[in-house]
N, C-alpha and C positions, 0 to 999 in steps of 0.2 A: 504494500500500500504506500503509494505517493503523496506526504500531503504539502501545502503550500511549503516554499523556503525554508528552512528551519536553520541553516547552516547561516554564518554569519557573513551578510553582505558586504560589498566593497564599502556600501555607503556606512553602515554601521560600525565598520573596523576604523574606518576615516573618525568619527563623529567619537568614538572611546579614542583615539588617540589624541583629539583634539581638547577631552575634557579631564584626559588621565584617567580613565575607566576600565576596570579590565574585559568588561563585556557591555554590550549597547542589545535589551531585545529587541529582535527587527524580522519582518516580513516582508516579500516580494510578492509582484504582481507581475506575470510575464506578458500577459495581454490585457490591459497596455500596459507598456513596462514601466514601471515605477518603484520604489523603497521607499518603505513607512518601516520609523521609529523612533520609540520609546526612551525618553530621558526623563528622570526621575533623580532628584540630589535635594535631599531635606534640611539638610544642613549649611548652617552659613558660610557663605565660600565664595570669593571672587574668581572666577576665571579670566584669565587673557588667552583668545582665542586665535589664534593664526587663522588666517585665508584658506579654505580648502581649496584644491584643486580645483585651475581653470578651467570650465567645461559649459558647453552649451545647457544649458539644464536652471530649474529653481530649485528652489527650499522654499518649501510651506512650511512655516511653525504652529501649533494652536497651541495655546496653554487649557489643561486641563483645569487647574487651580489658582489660586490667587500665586504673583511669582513676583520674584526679584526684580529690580530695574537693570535696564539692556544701554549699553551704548555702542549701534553700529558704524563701520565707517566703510565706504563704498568710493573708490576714488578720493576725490579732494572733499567730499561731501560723509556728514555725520550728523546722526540720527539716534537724540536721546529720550529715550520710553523711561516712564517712573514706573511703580507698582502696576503691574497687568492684572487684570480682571480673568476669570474662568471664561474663556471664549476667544481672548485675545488673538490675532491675529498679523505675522509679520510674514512676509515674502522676500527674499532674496534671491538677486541672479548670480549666480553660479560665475557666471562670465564677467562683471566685476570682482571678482576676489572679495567677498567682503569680509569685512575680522569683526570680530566684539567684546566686548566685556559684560558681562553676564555674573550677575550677583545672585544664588539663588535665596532661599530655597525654589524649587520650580519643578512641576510634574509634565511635560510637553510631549505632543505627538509630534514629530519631524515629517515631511514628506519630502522625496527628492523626485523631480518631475521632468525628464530630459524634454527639450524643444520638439525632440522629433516626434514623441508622446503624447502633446498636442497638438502638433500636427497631422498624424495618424487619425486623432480622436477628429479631427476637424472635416478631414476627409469621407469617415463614416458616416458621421452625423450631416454631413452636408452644409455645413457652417464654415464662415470664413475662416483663415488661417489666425492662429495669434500669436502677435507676434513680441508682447510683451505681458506678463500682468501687474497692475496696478492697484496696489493697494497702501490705503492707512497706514502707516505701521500703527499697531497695538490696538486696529477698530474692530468691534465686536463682532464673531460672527457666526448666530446658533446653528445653520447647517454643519458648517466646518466642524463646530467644536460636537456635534450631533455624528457624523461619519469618523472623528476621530475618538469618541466614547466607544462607539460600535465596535471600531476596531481590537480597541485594547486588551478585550479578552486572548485575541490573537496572538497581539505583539507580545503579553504576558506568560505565553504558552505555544510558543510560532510552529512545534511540532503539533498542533492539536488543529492547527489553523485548516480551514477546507478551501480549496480552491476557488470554488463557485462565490462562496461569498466573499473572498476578497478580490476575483475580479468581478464582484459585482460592484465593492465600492468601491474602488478602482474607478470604475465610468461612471458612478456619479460624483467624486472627485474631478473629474476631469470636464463635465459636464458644467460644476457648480463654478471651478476657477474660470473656464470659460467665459460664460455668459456673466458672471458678475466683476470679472476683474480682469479679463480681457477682450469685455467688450463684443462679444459674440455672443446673437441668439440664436445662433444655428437656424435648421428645419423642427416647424412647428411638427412633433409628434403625430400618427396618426393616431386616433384613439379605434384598434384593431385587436382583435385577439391574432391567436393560431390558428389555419386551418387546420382542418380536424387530423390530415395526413402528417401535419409536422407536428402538433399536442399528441399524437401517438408516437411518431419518428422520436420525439423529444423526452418521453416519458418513458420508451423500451430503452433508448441508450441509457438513463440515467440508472433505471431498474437494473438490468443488467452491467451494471458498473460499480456498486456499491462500494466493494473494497475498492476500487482504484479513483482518484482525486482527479473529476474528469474536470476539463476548463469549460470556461465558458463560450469563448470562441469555439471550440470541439462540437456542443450541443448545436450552436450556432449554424454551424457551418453545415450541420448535417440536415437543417430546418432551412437551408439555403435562405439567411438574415444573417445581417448585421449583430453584431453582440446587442448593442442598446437596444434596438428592435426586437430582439427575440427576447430579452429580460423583460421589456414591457409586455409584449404580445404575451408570454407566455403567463404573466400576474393576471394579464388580462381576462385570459381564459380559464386558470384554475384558483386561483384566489389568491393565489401562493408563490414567491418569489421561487425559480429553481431551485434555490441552496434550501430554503423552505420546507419544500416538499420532498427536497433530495433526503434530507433529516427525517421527515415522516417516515419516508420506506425505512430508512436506517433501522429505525423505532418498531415498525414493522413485525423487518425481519428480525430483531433481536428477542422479541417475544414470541416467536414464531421458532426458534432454536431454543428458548429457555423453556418451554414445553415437550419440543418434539426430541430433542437430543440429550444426549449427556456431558454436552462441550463443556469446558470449563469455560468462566467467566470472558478470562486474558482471550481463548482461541472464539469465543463469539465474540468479543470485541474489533478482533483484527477482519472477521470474516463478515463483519456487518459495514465495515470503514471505520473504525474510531483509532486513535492511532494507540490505544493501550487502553487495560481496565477501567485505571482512574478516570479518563476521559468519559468512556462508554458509562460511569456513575454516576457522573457530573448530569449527562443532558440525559438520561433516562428518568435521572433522580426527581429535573427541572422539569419533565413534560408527563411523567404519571404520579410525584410526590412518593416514589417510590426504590429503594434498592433495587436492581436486578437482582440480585440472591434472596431477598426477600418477597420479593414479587414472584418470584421461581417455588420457592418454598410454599407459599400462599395456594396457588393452585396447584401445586403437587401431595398437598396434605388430605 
């Protein structure tokens, strides 16, 4: 079983080297390609932060929490933030070199966004190229800090992470910087579900896929749509986000082995998709109020 990234990214090894960390949690998104991660320092501590690597690319920051004051510098130009607010929002491009000083304490989701990655996204969606984004430094922004909550279970556990749902927020990341900070509405949605041959086409691949971490592009592609297309169409039709329903069957089949077999926990774990026990406790525990061992016992008595 495949699941998101779990191994530690270029961008994550960068960003611990840059803060003296020995590890940064971080997850990948291959379509579209992007790094999201997790910085977290409780403690009072100024950083002086060197320049990362020149590269066509942004950094989205969002703070989780109330955070330290920031002083960026970007060329001959510097940019000083006091106390940020839970939501806050900063953007930098990659291709000025920018450095900072960073006071924390500070709980922050990172995103690293190469140019070509929205440009890719702009091509699907049918919306202009963008070719900058512009934003506030430190203006509030509850989608942002809404797709970066979401994420966190991930980044806190990036071996646990499922494909589908991180490239799903993936494109609506891509979607939100877009149209609100670089200036692009794209194409108006249609409001369409799935025809009925690809809500089948879409539901046998997922079914028959359980154990292996299929992308989103992959269902996509087999639905002959766009990723954003086929995440809407497909909500559209079954009420249920892919990564959503993909979890149902999970759930399914895990009760459906906890009756009919004598697997142990660990081997219906990996054979349902979870990436280990603990996992497979977590979201059984969260959608029947239940153990698996205990739920197993219950109707075996």
């Amino acid at each position: 079983m495949t699941h998101a990234a779990a191994s530690p990214s270029r961008f994550a090894h960068q960003l611990a080297q840059q803060y003296g960390l020995d590890e940064v949690p971080a997850s990948r998104s291959a379509m579209p390609s992007l790094d999201m991660a997790r910085m977290h320092y409780p403690e009072p501590h100024l950083f002086v932060l060197a320049p990362l690597p020149a590269e066509d690319a942004f950094v989205v920051s969002v703070e989780l929490e109330r955070a330290g004051s920031r002083r960026f510098f970007h060329g001959n130009a510097q940019t000083h933030l006091g106390l940020l607010e839970p939501g806050a929002v900063h953007i930098a491009d990659l291709a000025e070199r920018p450095s900072a000083y960073v006071c924390s304490p500070f709980h922050s989701v990172l995103f690293r966004l190469p140019r070509s990655t929205m440009d890719e996204f702009a091509r699907e969606s049918g919306g202009p190229a963008v070719a900058q984004l512009h934003c506030t430094p430190g203006a509030s922004d509850p989608v942002l800090a809404g797709i970066a909550a979401a994420l966190l279970p991930s980044l806190k556990r990036p071996a646990e992470a499922c494909r589908l749902f991180i490239d799903h927020m993936a494109l609506a990341l891509c979607a939100h910087l877009a149209s609100t900070y670089g200036g692009s509405q794209g194409r108006r949605p249609v409001a369409a579900g799935l025809a009925p041959w690809q809500e089948r086409r879409a539901k046998e691949l997922l079914a028959a896929n359980l154990a292996r971490n299929v992308s989103l592009a992959e269902v996509a592609a087999e639905c002959g749509l766009s990723r954003g297309h086929f995440s809407k169409a497909f909500k559209a039709t079954t009420g249920r986000s892919p990564h959503a329903w993909l979890i149902e069957r999970r759930i399914e089949a895990v009760r459906g082995m906890l009756l009919e077999s004598t697997a142990s926990l660990s081997e219906i774990a990996v054979a349902c998709g979870f990436a280990d026990q603990s996992h497979l406790t977590r979201v059984f525990g969260a959608r029947t109020g239940s153990s698996p061992a205990l739920w197993r016992r219950q109707r075996r008595a």
